[in-house]
Steps between C-alpha positions, in 0.01 A plus 500: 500500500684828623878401418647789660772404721420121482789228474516344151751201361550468135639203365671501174498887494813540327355558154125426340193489666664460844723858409153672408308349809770666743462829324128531537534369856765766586279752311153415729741574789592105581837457612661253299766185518629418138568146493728323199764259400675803310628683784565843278166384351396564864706811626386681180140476570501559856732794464196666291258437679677572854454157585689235643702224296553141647567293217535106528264192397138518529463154455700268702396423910833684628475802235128598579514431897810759452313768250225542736658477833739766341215716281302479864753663684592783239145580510355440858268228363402358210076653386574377139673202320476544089647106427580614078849333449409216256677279219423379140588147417382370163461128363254227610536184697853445349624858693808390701411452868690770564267752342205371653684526839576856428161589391373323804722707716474820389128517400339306811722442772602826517104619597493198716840582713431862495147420651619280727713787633254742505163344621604474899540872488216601268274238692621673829386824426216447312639642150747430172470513165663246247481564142623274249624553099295171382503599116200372304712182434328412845121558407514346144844343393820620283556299167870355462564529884358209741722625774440822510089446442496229781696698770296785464205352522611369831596841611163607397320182732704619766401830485140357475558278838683833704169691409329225601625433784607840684262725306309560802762556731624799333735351239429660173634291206497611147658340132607726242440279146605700171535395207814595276697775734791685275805351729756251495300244497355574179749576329649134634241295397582462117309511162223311689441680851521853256216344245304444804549789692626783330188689371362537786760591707515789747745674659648430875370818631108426362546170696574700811253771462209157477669378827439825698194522336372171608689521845221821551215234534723165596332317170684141519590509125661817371476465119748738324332336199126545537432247266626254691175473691346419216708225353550337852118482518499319167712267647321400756149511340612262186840385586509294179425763255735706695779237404387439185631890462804429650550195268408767201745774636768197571476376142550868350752645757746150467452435153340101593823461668393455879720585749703230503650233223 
């Protein structure tokens, strides 16, 4: 894909793998809407990378209609959509509501709203590209975290049903799954989340080199973490001894504590 001069949105750009996917955008010659909460968060990226801030929610019905009737007419058209901004909520079935709602929100309604926006268009003129940050919580599962694993495994099925369903009407749809990333999000997710993740972690900017990597050949999973591939296949050929690992790493990682009392 030549991304000179195309139209790219980046959710969730103010900082992590959202900051480094708008740098190697601007750097291939896309021209680039930084979207965040953080409004300096925002300004400060875009002012690099002579983009274009528009900070707001790019979750909620109102806040995504805005972002991309606003990112649209900054840049004459929309050619790319990069849904990244995500949450981490921990806990189990006992998680407030609240946190489930927010994880709901942010890491699946956003991709549906934004596609909802953006499919008349694309459909229209035969073309768009919608990428989504899935994480590898969506292919396999994250220990200690039932909201986070669940909503991004919906994010990943809708990814799976746009592909689907517009692939050959020249929607190209994509998931970006890592493993541990060296953000935020890490660094939020406790004892636990840094057990799990931490050794194999990789950096924000090797994340966005894999997604312009695998945006070259429009693969549908983009695996930062190429062993991924592997351990999702192990999963699906022998589910149970796949969670008979999980119960092993579970056990060792929580001390026999579960996640809940």
């Amino acid at each position: 894909m030549d991304l000179n001069g195309i139209g790219a949105v980046v959710t969730g750009a103010g900082n992590g793998i959202g900051a480094a996917l708008a740098r190697r955008l601007a750097s291939a010659g896309a021209r680039v809407v930084v979207n965040d909460l953080d409004a300096n968060a925002a300004s400060a990226v875009a002012a690099e990378i002579g983009g274009v801030a528009v900070p707001g929610d790019a979750a909620s019905e109102a806040g995504v209609t805005s972002l991309i009737a606003e990112a649209a007419a900054h840049l004459n058209g929309i050619d790319l959509y990069v849904a990244n901004a995500g949450v981490g909520v921990g806990g189990g079935p006992d998680a407030p509501e609240a946190d489930w709602d927010l994880a709901w929100q942010v890491n699946v309604m956003a991709h549906v709203r934004a596609a909802r926006e953006l499919l008349p268009g694309w459909l229209e003129r035969g073309r768009g590209h919608f990428i989504g940050t899935v994480s590898a919580a969506g292919l396999l599962t994250m220990l200690g975290s039932a909201p986070y694993s669940v909503t991004k495994h919906a994010a990943l099925s809708f990814g799976e049903w746009m592909s689907a369903t517009y692939g050959d009407r020249g929607i190209t749809v994509q998931c970006v799954c890592p493993l541990g990333v060296r953000t935020g999000l890490l660094e939020e997710s406790g004892p636990q989340g840094k057990a799990i993740l931490a050794g194999d972690a990789i950096t924000p900017e090797e994340v966005a080199d894999a997604v312009l990597e695998g945006m070259a050949d429009g693969r549908f999973l983009i695996l930062p973490h190429p062993q991924v591939a592997d351990y999702y296949a192990g999963r699906a050929a022998d589910p149970d001894r796949w969670l008979a690992g999980m119960r092993r790493l579970q056990a060792k990682v929580f001390d026999n504590e579960g996640t809940h009392d």
